[in-house]
N, C-alpha and C positions, 0 to 999 in steps of 0.2 A: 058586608064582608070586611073584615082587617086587612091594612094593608101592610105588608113587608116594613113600610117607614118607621113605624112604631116597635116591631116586634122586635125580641131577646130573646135567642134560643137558650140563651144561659137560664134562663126561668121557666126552662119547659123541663115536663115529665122526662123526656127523655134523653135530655142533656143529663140530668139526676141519675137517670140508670147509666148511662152510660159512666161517667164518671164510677160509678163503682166496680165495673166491670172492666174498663179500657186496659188494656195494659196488653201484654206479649204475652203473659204467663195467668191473668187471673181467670179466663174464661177457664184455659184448658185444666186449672185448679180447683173449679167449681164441677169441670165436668168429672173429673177424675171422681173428687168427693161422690158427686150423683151416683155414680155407678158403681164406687168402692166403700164405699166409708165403713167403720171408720179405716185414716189413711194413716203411716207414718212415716216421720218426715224422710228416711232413706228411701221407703217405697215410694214416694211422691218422688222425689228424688232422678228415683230410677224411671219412671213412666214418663218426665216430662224429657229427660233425654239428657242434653248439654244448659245444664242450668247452673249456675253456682252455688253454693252454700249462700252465701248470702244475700245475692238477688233472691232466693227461695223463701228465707229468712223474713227478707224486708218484705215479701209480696203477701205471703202467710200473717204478719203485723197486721199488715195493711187492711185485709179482710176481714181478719179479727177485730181490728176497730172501728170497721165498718159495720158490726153487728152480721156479717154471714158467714163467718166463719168460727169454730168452738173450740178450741188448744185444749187437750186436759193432757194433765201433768201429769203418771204416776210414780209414787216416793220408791223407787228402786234406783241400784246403781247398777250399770251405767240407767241415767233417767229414760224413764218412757213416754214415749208424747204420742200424743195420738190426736189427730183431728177430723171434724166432724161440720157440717151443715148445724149453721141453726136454723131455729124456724121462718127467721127471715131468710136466708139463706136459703132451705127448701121454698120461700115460694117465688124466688126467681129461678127456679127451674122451670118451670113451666115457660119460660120466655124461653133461657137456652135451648130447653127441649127441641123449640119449635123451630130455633136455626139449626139443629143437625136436621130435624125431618126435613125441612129446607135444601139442605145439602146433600141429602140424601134420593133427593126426588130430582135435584139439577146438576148433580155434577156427570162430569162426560163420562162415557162408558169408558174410554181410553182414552190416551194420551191424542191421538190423529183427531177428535171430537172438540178438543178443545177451542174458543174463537174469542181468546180475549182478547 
């Protein structure tokens, strides 16, 4: 067995995911995508609540550079964008999937249930 002395979570599987996913706003842009796509960026926008244009902006970059997220352009005025999952992108759903069923099986029935 290894011991702790040697180990780097920075070299693990799931430092890598996490890293792509960490943020305040990227899960809930993945999830949004899963169950709307495609999204635009107003609508996105509007679902995620109090977010700024530009925070929304940089975080949307950000996944697009990351290979799981798809921007298409269309050539109209005013321009239309529209975003989408890519295939990498659909197959970490399968991970998020499993923390809403997660969430969904443990969170309290109300507010008095709570014991964190």
């Amino acid at each position: 067995m290894n011991g702790i002395e040697n180990a780097d979570f920075s070299q693990t599987g799931y430092s890598y995911t996490l890293s792509l996913i960490a943020g305040k706003y990227k899960p809930i842009i993945l999830y949004c995508l899963m169950e709307y796509e495609p999204v635009r960026f107003n609508e996105m926008r509007r679902y995620l609540g109090k977010i700024a244009d530009k925070t929304l902006s940089l975080t949307l970059k950000e996944l697009e550079r990351d290979g799981l997220v798809h921007r298409n352009m269309y050539p109209e005025i005013p321009p239309k964008v529209e975003y989408t999952l890519t295939e990498r992108g659909r197959s970490l759903m399968q991970v998020l999937d499993q923390l809403c069923t997660w969430g969904m099986q443990n969170q309290p029935k109300d507010a008095s249930e709570e014991e964190y």
